[in-house]
N, C-alpha and C positions, 0 to 999 in steps of 0.2 A: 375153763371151757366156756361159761356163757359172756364169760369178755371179749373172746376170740367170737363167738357169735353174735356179739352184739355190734362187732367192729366190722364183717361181712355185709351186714345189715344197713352199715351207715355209708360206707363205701356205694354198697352197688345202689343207694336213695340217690346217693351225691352223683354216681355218676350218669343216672337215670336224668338228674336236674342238670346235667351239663349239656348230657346227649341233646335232650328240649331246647337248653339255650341257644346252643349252637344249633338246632335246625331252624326255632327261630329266625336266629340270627341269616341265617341262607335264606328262608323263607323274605324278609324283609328287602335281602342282596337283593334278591331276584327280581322282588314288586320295582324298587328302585329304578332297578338298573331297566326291566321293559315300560315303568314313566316316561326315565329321561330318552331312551330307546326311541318311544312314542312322540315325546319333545320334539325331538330332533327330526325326525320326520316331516313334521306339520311344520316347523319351521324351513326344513327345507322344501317344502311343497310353496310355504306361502314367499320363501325367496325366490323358486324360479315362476310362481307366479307374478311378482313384480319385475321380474327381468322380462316375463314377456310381456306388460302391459308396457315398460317403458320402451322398449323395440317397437312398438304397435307405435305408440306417441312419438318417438323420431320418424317413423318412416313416414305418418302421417306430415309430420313438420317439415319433412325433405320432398315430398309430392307436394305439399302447400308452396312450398319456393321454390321448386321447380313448376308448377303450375303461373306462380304470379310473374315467372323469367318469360314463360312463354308467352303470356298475355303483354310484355312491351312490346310494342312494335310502333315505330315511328322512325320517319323520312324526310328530308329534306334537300333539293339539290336545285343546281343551278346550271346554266349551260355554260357560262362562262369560266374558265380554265385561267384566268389570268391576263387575258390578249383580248384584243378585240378579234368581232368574229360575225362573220355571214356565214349563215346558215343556207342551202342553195341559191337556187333552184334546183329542183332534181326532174328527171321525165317520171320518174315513178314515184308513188306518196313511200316515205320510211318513216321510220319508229327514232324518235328524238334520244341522241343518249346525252347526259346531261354529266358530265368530265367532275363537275366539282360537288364534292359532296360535305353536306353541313353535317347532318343529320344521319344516324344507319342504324336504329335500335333495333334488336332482330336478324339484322339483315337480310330481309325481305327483298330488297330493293337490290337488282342488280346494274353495277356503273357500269359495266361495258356493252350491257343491252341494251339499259333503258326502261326495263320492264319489271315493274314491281310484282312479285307471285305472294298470296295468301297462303300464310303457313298455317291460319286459325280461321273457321269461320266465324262468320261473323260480319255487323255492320263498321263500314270502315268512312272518311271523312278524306276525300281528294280538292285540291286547290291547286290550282296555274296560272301563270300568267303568259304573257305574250308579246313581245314589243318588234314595233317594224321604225325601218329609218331610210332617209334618200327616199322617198317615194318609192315606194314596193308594196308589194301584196301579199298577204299572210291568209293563213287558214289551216286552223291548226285543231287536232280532234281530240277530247278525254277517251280512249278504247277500255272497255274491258271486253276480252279477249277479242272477238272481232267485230264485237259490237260499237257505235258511234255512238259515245254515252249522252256527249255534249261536246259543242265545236264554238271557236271564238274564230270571225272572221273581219278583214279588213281591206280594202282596196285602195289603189292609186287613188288621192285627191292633190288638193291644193298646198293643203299641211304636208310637212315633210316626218312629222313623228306619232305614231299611235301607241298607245298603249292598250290592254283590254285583259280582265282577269274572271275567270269564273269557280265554279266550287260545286262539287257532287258527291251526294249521301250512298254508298253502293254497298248492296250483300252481296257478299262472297263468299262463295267454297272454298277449301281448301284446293289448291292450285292453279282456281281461278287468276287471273293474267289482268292486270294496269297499268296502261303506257302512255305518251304522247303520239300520236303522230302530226305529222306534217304533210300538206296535201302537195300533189305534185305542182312543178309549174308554181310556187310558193316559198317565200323567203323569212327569214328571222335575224333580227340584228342583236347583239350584245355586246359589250366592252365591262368594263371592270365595276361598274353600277348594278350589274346582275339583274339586267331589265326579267329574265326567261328563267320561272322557278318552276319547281313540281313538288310537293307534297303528299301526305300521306299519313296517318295513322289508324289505329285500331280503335275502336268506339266502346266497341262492348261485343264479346260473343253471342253466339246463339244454339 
């Protein structure tokens, strides 16, 4: 009788120290498992934090190179196409288009106009020249849009060749207008020496 009581006794201690272990043991599951729960969290907080800082840095890096594409702009043309070539007389002054082109960074510059348009404002740097031959008369204007920025002029003499070249600093708007013209009752010679250039680039914005 008190063996059988003593064996009740050690059973239900033992199973008393099982029950503890094993909640324990849950107890500890649980702490674990909401650490690494928590872990993983904060690591994924701090990954899609750096996926958004590197988004920010590429887009930044693609407006910086799309920024410095816009800022080339540069031009260079000629009137001569290959052939030689007289340029009128006309009865009316027209806009010079210049057939050959060296130069088109941009593309600012249109060849079948003549007329360079500001995609950026900004101060820009223009350069011309101008050749006459056979005794003729030249007179030829820097426009921006219908303004007479600066003109290079020449008349009949004794010489039969002139040359003459000028150069102007101009702020521009955006779709402000740059061209040649040629005054009426006025002539321009060229052949394959490219006497009749026009120019053009961007300086710097503003």
């Amino acid at each position: 009788m008190g063996s059988t009581a003593m064996k009740s006794t050690v059973n239900h201690s033992t199973m008393k120290a099982i029950l503890l272990a094993l909640f324990c043991l849950c107890f500890l599951a649980v702490s674990r498992a909401e650490e690494l729960s928590g872990r993983g969290n904060h690591n994924n907080e701090e990954l899609n934090a750096l996926k958004l800082r590197l988004a920010k840095v590429e887009k930044e890096q693609q407006s910086h190179m799309t920024y410095n594409e816009k800022m080339k702009i540069a031009f260079s043309v000629t009137l001569n196409n290959g052939n030689r070539r007289q340029l009128g007389p006309f009865t009316t002054a027209i806009t010079i288009v210049y057939p050959k082109v060296h130069t088109n960074v941009g593309n600012s510059f249109n060849v079948h106009t003549g007329i360079f348009t500001a995609t950026v404002k900004g101060f820009y740097f223009f350069s011309y020249t101008a050749y006459t031959a056979h005794v003729v008369n030249t007179f030829v204007s820097l426009m921006k849009n219908n303004e007479k920025v600066a003109s290079l002029w020449d008349t009949e003499s004794s010489d039969l060749n002139d040359s003459v070249s000028s150069s102007a600093i101009l702020k521009l708007e955006v779709g402000d207008h740059v061209y040649m013209r040629l005054h009426e009752g006025k002539q321009l010679y060229d052949d394959t020496a490219n006497y009749n250039t026009f120019s053009g680039f961007l300086l710097f914005p503003f």
